[in-house]
C-alpha positions, 0 to 999 in steps of 0.5 A, a space after each residue: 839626266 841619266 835617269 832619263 837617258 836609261 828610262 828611254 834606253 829602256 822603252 827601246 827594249 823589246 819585250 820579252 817574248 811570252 814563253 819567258 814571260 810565263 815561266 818568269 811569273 814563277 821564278 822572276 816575277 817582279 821582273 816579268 811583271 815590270 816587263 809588262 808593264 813595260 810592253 803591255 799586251 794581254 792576248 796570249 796570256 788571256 788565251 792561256 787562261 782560256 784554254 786552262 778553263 777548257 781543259 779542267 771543263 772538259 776533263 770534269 765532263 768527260 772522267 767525271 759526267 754531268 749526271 754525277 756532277 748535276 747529282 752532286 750539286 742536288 745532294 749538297 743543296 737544300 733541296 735533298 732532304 725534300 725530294 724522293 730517290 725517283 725525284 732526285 734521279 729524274 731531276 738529274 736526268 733533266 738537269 744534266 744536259 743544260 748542266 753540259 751546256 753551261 760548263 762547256 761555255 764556262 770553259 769559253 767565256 767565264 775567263 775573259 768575264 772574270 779578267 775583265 771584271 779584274 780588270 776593271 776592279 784594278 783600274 778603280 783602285 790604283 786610279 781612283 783610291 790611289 790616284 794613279 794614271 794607269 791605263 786598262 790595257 795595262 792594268 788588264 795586262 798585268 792581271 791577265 800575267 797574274 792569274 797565270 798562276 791558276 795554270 798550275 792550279 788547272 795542270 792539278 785539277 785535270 791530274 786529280 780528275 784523271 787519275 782520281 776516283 770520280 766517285 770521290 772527287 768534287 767537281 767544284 773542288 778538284 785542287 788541294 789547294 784549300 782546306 774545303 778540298 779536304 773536306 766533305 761537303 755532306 758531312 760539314 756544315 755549310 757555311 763552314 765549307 764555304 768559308 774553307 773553300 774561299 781560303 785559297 792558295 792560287 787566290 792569295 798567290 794572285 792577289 800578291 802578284 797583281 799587288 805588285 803588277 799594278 805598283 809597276 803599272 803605276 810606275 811604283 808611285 803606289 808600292 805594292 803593299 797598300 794594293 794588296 790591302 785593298 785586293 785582300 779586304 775585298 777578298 775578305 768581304 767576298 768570303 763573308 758574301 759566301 758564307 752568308 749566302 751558304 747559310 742561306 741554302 
């Protein structure tokens, strides 16, 4: 009975507000993310997210420009060794301009995509592998207050780019949050540096607090460590599909 009395004591409760709920993923986050699950609602942290992307996108067009990142994408494909200077510099010059194009709605719409695709992801695994009855609105929420977490990657990666040297700085890899960022990519092999660049930081600090999000949102009938599992063998398979595919250009 008092289980009950203090469940429903508890629906009563307002949700916290989002200011509290995104300083509350860095230092309380279990408690941010039973909130969530609690109250869920995904609007104000995927428009966090959104203006992280667009800030990092625009700050790489702006310090570092599309003709140096169209340049350094030519140089660290195939492609290099069988084009002349003329060639690669007239390939630059029309690349460039589509090149804007595309990071300026990447910076829009790649966030919503990829959260929706996370989304849908956590949906299949706490409800379908584990059997759970999790609704998308609150799976979706739950991973939209994970990935806060990249926030910080993004402050990080537009202060690198700012301060930086644009003439240094990897526009694919601006944070130090990956051995690949250490790295230079002409220098290394491939395969190599996509394996180091897939081993991230942000990623695993996400792939922890979705892990326990979603044993929230099940109402821990699922705890968070096979979660994690599930999240960290396909992050696993997604490493190899980048790794084989660098191996292949």
């Amino acid at each position: 009975m008092g289980d009950v009395v203090a469940e429903l004591a508890g629906a009563d409760t307002p949700a916290q507000s989002f200011p509290k709920r995104l300083i509350g993923i860095f230092i309380s986050p279990a408690g941010t993310l039973a909130d969530v699950a609690r109250k869920p609602g995904f609007i104000a942290p995927l428009i966090a997210l959104v203006l992280g992307a667009i800030a990092v996108a625009e700050t790489v067009l702006w310090k570092i420009g599309p003709e140096r990142i169209m340049r350094m994408t030519y140089e660290q494909s195939s492609r290099a060794s069988s084009m002349s200077p003329e060639q690669m510099d007239q390939a630059v010059r029309q690349g460039a301009p589509i090149g804007a194009i595309f990071m300026h709605i990447a910076g829009v719409v790649g966030a919503p995509i990829v959260l929706l695709v996370l989304g849908g992801l956590g949906l299949f695994i706490v409800n379908l592998i584990f059997g759970a009855q999790a609704k998308f609105k609150t799976v979706l929420s739950l991973t939209c207050y994970a990935k806060l977490v990249s926030l910080l990657s993004s402050l990080m990666a537009v202060a690198v780019i700012v301060f930086g040297d644009p003439g240094h700085i990897n526009a694919q890899n601006p944070v130090p949050s990956n051995v690949g960022f250490f790295l230079n990519p002409l220098e290394v092999s491939k395969p190599l540096y996509a394996l180091a660049s897939c081993t991230d930081i942000f990623t695993l600090w996400f792939l922890i607090l979705v892990a326990v999000g979603l044993a929230e949102g099940t109402g821990r009938k699922v705890k968070p460590s096979p979660i994690f599992l599930v999240y960290a063998g396909l992050w696993g398979i997604w490493v190899l599909v980048m790794v084989g595919l660098a191996m292949l250009t």
